[in-house]
C-alpha positions as CSV (number, residue, x, y, z in Angstrom):
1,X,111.2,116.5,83.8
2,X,112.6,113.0,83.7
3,X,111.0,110.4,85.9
4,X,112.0,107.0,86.8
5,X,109.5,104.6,87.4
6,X,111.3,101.1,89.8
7,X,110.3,97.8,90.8
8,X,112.2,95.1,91.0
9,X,112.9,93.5,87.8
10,X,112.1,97.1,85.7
11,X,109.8,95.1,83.8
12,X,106.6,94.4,85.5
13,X,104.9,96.6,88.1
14,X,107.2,99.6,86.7
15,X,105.9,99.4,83.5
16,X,102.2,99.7,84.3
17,X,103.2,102.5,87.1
18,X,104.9,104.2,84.3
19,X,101.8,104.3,82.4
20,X,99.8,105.6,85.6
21,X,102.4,108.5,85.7
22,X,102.1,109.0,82.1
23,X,98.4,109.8,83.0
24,X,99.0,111.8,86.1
25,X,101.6,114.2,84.3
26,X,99.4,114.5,81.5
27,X,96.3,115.8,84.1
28,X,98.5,118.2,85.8
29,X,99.8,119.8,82.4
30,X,103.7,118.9,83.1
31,X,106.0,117.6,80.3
32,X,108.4,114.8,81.2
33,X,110.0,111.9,80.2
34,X,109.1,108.6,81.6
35,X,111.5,105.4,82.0
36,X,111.2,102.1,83.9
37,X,113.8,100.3,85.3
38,X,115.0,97.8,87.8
39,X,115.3,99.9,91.6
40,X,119.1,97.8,91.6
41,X,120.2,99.2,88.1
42,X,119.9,102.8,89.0
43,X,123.2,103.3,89.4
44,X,124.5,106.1,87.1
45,X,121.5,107.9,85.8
46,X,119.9,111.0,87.2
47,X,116.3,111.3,87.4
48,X,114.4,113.9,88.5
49,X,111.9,111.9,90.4
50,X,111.8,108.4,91.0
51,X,108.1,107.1,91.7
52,X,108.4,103.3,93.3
53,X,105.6,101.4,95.4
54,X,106.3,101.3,99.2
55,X,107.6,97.8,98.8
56,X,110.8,99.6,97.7
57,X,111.5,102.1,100.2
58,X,114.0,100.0,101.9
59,X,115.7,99.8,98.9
60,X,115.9,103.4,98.3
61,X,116.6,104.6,101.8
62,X,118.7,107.7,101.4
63,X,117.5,108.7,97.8
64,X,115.7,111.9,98.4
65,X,114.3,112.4,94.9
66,X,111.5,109.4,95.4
67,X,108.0,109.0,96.0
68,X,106.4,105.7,97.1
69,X,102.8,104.9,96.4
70,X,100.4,102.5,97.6
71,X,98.7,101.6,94.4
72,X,100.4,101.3,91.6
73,X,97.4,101.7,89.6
74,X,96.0,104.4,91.3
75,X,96.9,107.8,89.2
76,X,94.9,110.1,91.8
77,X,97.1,109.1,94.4
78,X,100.3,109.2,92.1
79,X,98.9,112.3,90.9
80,X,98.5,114.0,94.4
81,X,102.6,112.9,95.6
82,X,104.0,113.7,92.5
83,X,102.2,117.5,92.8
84,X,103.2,117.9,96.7
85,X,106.6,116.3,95.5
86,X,107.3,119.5,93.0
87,X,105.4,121.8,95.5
88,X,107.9,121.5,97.6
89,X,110.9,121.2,95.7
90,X,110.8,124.1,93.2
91,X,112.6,124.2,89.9
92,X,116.3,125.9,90.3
């Protein structure tokens, strides 16, 4: 699974949500490779998930392969909306 981890500048608040992911994949047993980037330099790549905080939704309006999270830090929540996120959209 590749996930995408955005903020604004792909440097910041991505990078430590990427390494809140990396600990929430890692509890629920699932494989995956984890980027971070900028939410405007998306363009052209294909992730399987994006994971963004709320401040982003706007931003991604339309993209129907994202989660938003409150915290940033917090890998129980990240956890919890990543697992509902694959629940209910199963591998093809």
């Amino acid at each position: 699974m590749k996930i995408m981890c955005v903020c604004g500048l792909g440097m910041g608040s991505s990078l430590i949500m990427k390494m809140s992911v990396d600990k929430a994949m890692q509890q629920l047993g699932i494989p995956c490779d984890i980027e971070h980037q900028a939410a405007g330099t998306m363009a052209g790549l294909k992730p399987d998930l994006i994971v963004a905080a709320n401040d982003f939704r706007d931003e991604l309006t339309g993209v129907e392969n994202a989660i938003f999270v409150d915290n940033i830090m917090n890998v129980a929540e990240i956890q919890t909306k990543i697992e509902a996120y694959i629940n209910s959209h199963p591998a093809q």
